[in-house]
N, C-alpha and C positions, 0 to 999 in steps of 0.2 A: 825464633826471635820473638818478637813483638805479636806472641799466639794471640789468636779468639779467644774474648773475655779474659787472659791474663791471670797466672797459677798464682801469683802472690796476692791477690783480691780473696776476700773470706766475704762465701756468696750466705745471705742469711733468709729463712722465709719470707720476712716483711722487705728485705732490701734486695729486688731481682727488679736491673733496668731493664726496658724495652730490647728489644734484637733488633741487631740493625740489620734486614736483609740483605737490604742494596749492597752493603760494607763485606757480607759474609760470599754474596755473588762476586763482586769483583775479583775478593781474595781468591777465592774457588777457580775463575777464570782464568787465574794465570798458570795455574796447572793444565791446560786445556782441556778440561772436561774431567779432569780426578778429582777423586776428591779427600785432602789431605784427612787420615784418618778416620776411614772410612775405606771399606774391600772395595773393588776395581769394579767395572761394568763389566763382569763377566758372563758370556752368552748361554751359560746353564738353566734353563728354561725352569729346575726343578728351585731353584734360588729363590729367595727372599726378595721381593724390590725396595727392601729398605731394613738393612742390616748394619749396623755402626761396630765400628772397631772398639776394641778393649781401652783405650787411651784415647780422649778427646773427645768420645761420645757425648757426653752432657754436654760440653762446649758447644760442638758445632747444632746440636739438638736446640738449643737453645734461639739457636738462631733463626729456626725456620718458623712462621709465624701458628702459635698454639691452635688455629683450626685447620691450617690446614697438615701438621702433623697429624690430627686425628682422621685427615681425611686420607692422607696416605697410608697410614697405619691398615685402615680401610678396606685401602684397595689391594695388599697383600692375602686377604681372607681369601679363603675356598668358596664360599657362597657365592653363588651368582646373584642373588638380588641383592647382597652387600655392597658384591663391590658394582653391578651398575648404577647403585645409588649414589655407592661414595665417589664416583665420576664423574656423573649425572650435575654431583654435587660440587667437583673438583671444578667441572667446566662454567658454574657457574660464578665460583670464587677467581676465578680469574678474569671472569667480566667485570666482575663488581672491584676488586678488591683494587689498590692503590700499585699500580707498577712495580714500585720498590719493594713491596711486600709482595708480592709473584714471582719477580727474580728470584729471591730466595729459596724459591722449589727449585728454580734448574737445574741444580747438580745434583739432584735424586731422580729428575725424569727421566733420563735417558735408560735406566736401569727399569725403571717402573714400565716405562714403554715400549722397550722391549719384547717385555713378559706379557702382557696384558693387553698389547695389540694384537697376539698370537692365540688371543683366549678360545675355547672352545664355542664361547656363546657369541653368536652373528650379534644380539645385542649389545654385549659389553664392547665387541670391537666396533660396533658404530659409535656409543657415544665417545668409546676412548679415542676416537680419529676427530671427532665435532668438539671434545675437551682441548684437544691439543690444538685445535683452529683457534679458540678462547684465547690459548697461552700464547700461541704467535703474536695473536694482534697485539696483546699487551705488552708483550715484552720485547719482540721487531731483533733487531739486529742483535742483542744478547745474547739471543739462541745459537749464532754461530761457533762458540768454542764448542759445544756440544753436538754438533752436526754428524762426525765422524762415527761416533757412538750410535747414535739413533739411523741415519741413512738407509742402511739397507732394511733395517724391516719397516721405514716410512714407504719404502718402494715396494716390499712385499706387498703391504696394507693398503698399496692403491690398485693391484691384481688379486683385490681379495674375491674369492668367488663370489661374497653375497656382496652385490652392487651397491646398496646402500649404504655398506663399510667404505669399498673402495671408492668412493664418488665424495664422499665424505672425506678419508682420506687427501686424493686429489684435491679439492677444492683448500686445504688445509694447504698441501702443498703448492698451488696457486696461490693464495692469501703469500705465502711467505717468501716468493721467489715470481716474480715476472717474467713472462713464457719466454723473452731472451735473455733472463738469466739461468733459467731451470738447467740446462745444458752445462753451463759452469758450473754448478753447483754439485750437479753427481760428478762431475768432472773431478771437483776437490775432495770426493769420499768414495772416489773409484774401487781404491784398493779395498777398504772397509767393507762395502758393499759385495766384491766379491768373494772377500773371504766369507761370509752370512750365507753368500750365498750356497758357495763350491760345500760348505761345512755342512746347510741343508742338502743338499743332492747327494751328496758322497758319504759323510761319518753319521748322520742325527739317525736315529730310529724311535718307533712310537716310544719305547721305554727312558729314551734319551730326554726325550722332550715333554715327557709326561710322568707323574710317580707312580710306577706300577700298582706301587702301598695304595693308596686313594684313589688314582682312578679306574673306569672300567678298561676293560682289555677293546674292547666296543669304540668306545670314545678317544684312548689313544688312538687307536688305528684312525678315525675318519680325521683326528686333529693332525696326523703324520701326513695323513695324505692329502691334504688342504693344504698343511704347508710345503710338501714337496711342487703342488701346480701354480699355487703362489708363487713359488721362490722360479721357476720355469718361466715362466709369464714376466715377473721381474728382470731374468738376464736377458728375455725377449726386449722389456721396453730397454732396457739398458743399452743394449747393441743400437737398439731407435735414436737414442737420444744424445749419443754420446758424440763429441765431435769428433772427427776421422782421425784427429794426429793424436785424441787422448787412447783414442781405441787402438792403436797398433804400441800404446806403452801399455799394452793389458794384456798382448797376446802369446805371450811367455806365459802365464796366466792360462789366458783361454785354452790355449796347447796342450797342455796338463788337464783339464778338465776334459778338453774331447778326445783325449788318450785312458780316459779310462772305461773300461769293458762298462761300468757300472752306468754311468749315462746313457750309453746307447740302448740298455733294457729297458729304457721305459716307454721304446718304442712297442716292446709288447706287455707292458705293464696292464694289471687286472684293472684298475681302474680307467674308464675311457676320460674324465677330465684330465690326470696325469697324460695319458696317451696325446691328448688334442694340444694339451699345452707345450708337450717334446715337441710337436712335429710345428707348433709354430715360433719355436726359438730354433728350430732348424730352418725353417724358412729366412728369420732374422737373419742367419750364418751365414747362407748364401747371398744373401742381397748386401750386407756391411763386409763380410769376411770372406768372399770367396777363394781366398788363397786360402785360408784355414780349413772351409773345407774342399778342396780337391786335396790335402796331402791327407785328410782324414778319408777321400772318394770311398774305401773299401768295407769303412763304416757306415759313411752316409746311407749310399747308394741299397745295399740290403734292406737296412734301418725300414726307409721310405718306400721303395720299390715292392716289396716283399709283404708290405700292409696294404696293398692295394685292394684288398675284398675286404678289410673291415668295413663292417655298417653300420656302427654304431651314428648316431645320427648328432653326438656331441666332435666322434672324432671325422665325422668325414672331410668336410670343409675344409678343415686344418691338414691334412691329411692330404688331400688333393694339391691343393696350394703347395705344400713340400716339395710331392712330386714334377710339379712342372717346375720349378726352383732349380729341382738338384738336376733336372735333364736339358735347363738352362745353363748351369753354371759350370756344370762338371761334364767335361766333355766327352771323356770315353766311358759314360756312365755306364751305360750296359753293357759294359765290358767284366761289372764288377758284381753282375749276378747272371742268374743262368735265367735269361727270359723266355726261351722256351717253355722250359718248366715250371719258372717259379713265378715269372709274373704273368703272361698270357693266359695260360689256364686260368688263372684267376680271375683275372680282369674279360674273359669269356663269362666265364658263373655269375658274376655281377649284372652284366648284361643279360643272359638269357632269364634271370630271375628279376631284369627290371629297374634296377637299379634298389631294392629290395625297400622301395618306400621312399629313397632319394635321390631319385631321377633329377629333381630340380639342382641338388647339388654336384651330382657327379656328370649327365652329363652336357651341360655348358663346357664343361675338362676333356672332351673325347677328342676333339677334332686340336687343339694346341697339342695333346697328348699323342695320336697318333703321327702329327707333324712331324716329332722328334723320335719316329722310330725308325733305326738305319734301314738302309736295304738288306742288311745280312740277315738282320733279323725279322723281315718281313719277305720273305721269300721260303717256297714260290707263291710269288704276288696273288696269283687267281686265286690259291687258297687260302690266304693270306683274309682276303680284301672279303672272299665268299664266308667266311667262319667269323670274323667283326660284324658286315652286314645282317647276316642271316642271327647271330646274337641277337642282335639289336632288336629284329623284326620280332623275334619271340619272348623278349621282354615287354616288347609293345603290348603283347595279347594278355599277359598276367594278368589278374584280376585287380592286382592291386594298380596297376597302373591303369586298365581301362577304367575302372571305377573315379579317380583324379584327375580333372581337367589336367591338373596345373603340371602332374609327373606325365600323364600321354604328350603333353603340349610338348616338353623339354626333350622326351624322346625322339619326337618328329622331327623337332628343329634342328639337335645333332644328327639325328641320321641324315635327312638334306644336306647341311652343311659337309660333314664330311665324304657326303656321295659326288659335291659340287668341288671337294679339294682334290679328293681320286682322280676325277676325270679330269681335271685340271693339268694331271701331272705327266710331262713326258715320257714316255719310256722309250728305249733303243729298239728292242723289240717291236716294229709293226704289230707282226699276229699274237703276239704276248699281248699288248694294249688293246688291238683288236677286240679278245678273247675277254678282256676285264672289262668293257666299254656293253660287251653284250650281254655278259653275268651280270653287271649294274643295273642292266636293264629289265630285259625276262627274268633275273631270279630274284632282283630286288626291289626296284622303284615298283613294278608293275605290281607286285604279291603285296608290299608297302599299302599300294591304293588300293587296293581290292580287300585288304584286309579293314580297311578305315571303313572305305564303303558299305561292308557287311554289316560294320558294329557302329547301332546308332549312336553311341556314345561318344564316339572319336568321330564324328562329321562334323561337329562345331569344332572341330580344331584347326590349328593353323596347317594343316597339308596343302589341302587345294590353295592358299595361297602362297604357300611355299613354294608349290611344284609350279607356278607362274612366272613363282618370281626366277625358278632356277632355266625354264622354257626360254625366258627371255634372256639371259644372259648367254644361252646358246647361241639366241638366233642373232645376236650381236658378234659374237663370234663365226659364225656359219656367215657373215655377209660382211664381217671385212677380208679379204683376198690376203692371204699371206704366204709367204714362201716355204715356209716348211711344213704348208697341207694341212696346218692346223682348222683352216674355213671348210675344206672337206671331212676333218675328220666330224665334225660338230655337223655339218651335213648328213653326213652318216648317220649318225647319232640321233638326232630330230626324226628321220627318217625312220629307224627302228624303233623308237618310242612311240608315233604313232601308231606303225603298225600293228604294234604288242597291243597297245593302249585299246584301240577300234576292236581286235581281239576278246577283249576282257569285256569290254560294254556291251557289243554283242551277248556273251555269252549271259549277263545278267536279264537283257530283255527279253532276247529270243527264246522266253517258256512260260506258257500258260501259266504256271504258278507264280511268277516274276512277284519278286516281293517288293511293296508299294515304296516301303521306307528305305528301299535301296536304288529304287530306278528316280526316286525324287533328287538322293545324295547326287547321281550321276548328273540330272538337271542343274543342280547345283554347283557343282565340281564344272561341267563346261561352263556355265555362265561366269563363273570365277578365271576360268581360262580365258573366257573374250575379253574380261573385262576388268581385271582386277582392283581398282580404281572405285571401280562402281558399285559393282557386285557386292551382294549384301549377303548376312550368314545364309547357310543353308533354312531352308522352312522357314526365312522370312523376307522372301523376296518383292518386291515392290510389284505390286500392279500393274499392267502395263494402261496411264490414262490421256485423253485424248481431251485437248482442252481449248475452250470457246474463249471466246473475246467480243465485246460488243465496239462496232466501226467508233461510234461517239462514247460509247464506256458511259451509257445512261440507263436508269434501268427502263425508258418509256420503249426503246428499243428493245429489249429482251427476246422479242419475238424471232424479230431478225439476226438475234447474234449468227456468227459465222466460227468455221472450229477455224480454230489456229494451224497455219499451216504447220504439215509436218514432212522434214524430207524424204523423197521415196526414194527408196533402193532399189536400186537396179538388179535385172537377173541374178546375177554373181554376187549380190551384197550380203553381209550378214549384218545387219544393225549393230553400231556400237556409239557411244555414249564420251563423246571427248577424247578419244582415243583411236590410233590408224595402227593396227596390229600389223606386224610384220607380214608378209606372202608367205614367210615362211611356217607362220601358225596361224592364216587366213582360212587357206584353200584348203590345209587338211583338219581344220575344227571344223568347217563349213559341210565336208562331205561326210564327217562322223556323223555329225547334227541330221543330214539328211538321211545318211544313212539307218540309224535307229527310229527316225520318225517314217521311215517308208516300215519299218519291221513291227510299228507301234501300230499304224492304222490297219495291218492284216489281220492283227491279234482283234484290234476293235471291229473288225468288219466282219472275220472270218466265228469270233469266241466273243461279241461281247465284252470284252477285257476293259473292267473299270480302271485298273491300275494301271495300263497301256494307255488307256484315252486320257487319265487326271497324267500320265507323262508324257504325253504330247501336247497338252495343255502349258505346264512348266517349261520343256522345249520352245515351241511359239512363244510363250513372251519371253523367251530372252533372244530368239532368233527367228522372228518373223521376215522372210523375203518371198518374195515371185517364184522363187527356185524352190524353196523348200515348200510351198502351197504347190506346185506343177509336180513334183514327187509325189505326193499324196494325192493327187488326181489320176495319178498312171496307175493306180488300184483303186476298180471299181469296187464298189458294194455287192455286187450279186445281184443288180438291180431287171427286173422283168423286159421284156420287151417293150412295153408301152411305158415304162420307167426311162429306158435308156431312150424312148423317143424324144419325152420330158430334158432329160441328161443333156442330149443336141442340142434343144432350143437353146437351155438355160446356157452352155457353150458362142452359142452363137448369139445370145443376145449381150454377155458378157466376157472380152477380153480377157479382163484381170484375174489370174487364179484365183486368188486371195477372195475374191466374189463368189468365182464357181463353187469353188471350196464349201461358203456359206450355204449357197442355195440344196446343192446336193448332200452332203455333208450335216455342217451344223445344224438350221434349223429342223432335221430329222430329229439330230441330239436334243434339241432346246424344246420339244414337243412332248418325248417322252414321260410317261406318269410315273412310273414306278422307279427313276433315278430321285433318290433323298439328297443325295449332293449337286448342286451346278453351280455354284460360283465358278470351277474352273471352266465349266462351259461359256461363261460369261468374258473369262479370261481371253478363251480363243477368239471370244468375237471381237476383242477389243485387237487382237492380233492381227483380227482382217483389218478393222478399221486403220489399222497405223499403216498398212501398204497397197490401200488405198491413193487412184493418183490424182484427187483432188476433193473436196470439200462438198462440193456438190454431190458426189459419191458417195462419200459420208453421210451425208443427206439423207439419202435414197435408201439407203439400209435402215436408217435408224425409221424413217416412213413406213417401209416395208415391215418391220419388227410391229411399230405401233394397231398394224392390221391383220396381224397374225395371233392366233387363239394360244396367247404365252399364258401362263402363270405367272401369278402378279410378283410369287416370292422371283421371278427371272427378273421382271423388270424394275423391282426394289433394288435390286442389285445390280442392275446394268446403272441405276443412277447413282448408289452410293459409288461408283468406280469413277464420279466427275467430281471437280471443285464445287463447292458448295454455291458458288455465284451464279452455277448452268443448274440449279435446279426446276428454276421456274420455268427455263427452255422447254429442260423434259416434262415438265408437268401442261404444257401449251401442244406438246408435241403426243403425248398417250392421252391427254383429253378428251 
């Protein structure tokens, strides 16, 4: 009828009116998005994005306003610096230019964007996503007849791998849809969208998408396989975003697509992007569609279960995620691979090599992941439970992981965690559970610590407070009374831990070559047990200081300051700092403590042993009492007759061991010429002073010290170990 610009008009060079674009979009519009005479928006990548038909080409040419024809013409070209110009330039002509003159592109873009949002160059697809933001604002609600068309590769284009495309993208699609209408919107170009999509995944190949004539064989391939993790990553957000009643009119649709062999290969697909992007639209599947997949279970289940040893460090994350998904969602999952063979072994290699770099990501995944493994296939339990732990521990020793804080850390914390879920769990079996409760024990935790303790690398890690924190959640168990022996079995339990434990300490002190940076871990590692709260990393433990106060807090008194009371501990106390330790890991940390500090002063008495005496140094300040000074007094020195006459007085003019201790004992240490280290001998003094039982006493030591032929580097250091307010005390007092 009543065509564009009109067949009986005689158009002449000087008489060519303006174009009306506004007039040529309308008309255009009501084709919804075709465009009368003119080929169809067809998704053939190798296409023209601006091709006119035989009849009515001038006409509708006409209309579109003369620069920005040339800027589309443009963006058709091969060159990549052409066409990021001519977009660069497009996105500009759409800020500046007049509304009704930018309409007039719409029913060429959808064609053009397509093409050239899918470009090879990370650059063109960014400006072409920030051009097309331009054209939103300007043109707002026009854009909708054209929606259907452009949709699904605007969703590609916001899972573009180079962020700065799809962020750009996104924000584009923000600009044009507000975050509660986004949902409607794919809603109304659901179908479209999938078709784009199922059409990438299933029919496109590089040659498809790319002309083999012009381009390299190089460049199709990496542009094939960028749009296959795109177009992945888009059914992902898709399932995300879609409301629930539009998604179940999709899934006649989606049924067809997870019925074919071809999608599930890309769970072993050579590229790990493709790979990471499967397994997180499989994760999508289960969380919006879990009916879709459990009748697909036979697929899934392999798919994800059976990649459990990739390490690739793009697909693990994704990968992981899957796997707890489908052992969520899909119930007789392991019914649909042979986990014997095909995933345990695996998932053993992964562990004993460490997590091969990705401890931090895989395993945080151990302990949900063993959760859900039945009993059939975890039996029998002992070896079961012995071949996971025992992995685990020898991944700890890798080099790769002892060398990173952050993978040994992640190690330590799953092994804890899922040592704390084991024992957690009931079994029928008594001596079955029994027999797992004591492999947990001597073959893991105990080889666990001892292997930490050896490597100084791994003693800033979180063990010693892990293994605290899992102590105490025993002995909260072990002392509520319950009917089904659960209070005894955790009795038991605590019970065999120490034992093993005192065992292993033992064997690290009790030898002359005792290595220093192992028996300090141990100082460490108790102090962490008394106190965890308190207790600082290992090798930077606080000093133990004893501190003055003046009665009126003037400094004309200074002379007279008085120390600040500090409470004493009775025979049986071990010092602790805010906190009332259970009886049940009181009395046997108490009698370890003594016990290795009776085994420490033999070596010091009998061998001179500096790394014995700097470990009982560390010992006292964390656990100075009456008991443990009265232990260390039942071993003489070897001291002469007229020594041990000495020995009686100094007994009998002082009660408090913690005195004795000093007289016979330390100031021997704090005399010696040829010790280059005593700060830790400064240490122990201050360990006397704190069980000390009053002030006056304190006194009298620190009088006694001022009259004894010290080296001055001892008593610099006895005063830098005070607040800086008591120096003038000390400086009145060695005067």
């Amino acid at each position: 009828g009543a065509i564009m610009g009109g067949k009986n008009k005689q158009r002449t060079k000087g008489n060519v009116r303006p174009s009306s674009s506004g007039r040529a979009a309308e008309l255009l519009a009501k084709e919804r998005g075709t465009v009368p005479g003119f080929i169809g928006f067809g998704t053939s990548q190798s296409d023209l994005g601006y091709v006119p038909a035989v009849q009515g080409a001038e006409e509708i040419d006409s209309l579109v306003d003369a620069d920005f024809r040339m800027v589309l013409r443009k963006l058709s070209k091969r060159d990549v610096t052409t066409k990021l110009k001519a977009m660069q330039e497009f996105g500009t002509m759409c800020k500046e230019r007049e509304a009704e003159v930018v309409k007039g592109v719409l029913p060429y873009w959808p064609r053009i964007y397509c093409k050239i949002s899918l470009d090879h160059d990370r650059r063109v697809r960014e400006a072409t996503q920030q051009s097309f933001e331009q054209l939103i604002l300007k043109v707002k609600k026009h854009l909708a007849p054209y929606l259907k068309s452009i949709m699904g590769y605007w969703l590609i284009a916001q899972c573009d791998i180079y962020s700065p495309a799809a962020s750009a993208a996104k924000v584009a699609f923000e600009k044009a849809f507000p975050s509660s209408k986004q949902p409607e919107a794919l809603a109304f170009c659901k179908d479209e969208i999938l078709n784009v999509l199922q059409d990438n995944l299933l029919k496109e190949t590089p040659d498809t998408l790319s002309d083999p004539q012009t381009v390299p064989e190089e460049e199709r391939e990496a542009k094939f396989f960028r749009i296959l993790t795109c177009s992945l990553l888009a059914l992902k957000k898709l399932l995300s975003m879609l409301p629930k009643k539009e998604m179940h009119l999709l899934e006649e649709k989606l049924m067809s697509l997870l019925s074919q062999n071809k999608f599930w290969k890309y769970s072993k697909h050579s590229i790990p992007q493709v790979r990471s992007a499967f397994f997180e639209v499989t994760s999508a599947f289960c969380q919006y569609l879990p009916e879709l997949v459990q009748a697909e279970a036979p697929r899934v289940c392999p798919a994800v279960l059976l990649s459990i040893d990739d390490s690739d460090a793009v697909v693990c994350p994704a990968l992981w995620e899957a796997a707890l998904f489908a052992l969520a969602t899909i119930e007789d999952c392991w019914s649909h691979v042979n986990a014997r063979k095909g995933v345990l072994p695996k998932l053993w290699t992964v562990l004993r090599e460490g997590g091969r770099g990705l401890a931090t990501v895989i395993y945080p995944n151990l302990l949900p992941f063993i959760s859900k493994v039945p009993p059939g296939i975890a039996e029998p339990k002992l070896d079961y439970f012995r071949t996971f732990f025992s992995s685990v521990i020898q991944g700890l020793s890798s080099e790769r992981a002892v060398s990173s804080h952050s993978e040994s850390s992640a190690i330590i914390a799953a092994f804890m965690e899922c040592l704390r879920f084991v024992l957690l769990q009931k079994m029928d079996d008594e001596d079955e559970q029994r027999q797992i409760h004591q492999m947990l024990i001597y073959d893991q935790l105990i080889p666990l610590t001892d292997a930490v303790l050896k490597e100084p690398r791994l003693q800033n890690g979180p063990l010693f407070y892990q293994l605290a924190e899992t102590l105490s959640s025993w002995e909260v168990k072990a002392e509520l009374s319950s009917d089904d022996g659960t209070d005894e079995t955790f009795q038991k339990l605590l019970s065999n831990f120490w034992d093993h434990f005192l065992k292993m300490c033992v064997l690290h002190v009790d030898t002359l070559d005792a290595d220093e940076k192992c028996l300090l871990a141990i100082s460490g590692l108790l102090e962490v047990l008394q106190n965890p709260k308190s207790a600082t990393k290992p090798n930077k433990r606080k000093s133990l200081k004893i501190r003055f106060t003046d009665e009126d807090e003037s400094e004309k008194n200074t002379e007279n300051g008085k120390f600040t009371e500090v409470k004493n501990n009775s025979d049986s106390e071990i010092q602790t700092e805010q906190q009332h330790n259970s009886p049940l890991r009181k009395e046997p940390l108490e009698s370890l403590v003594c016990h290795l500090a009776e085994l420490s002063i033999v070596y010091v008495n009998e061998h001179k042993s500096e790394q014995h005496l700097k470990f009982l140094s560390a010992l006292l300040n964390s656990f100075s009492s009456k008991r443990i000074f009265c232990v260390l007094l039942e071993h003489g020195n070897g001291a002469s007759c007229a020594q041990a006459i000495s020995q009686e007085k100094i007994k009998a003019h002082h009660e408090n061991p913690s005195i004795q201790f000093l007289h016979l004992n330390l100031i021997t240490w704090l005399k010696e010429d040829w010790r280059r280290e005593t700060h830790f001998l400064v240490d122990i003094l201050y360990s006397v002073l704190n069980c000390c039982n009053s002030s006056d006493e304190r006194k009298m030591i620190l009088d006694d010290l001022t009259k004894m032929d010290l080296k001055w580097i001892i008593l610099l250091q006895i005063i830098q170990k005070v607040p800086f307010q008591t120096v003038q005390y000390y400086y009145y007092c060695f005067a």
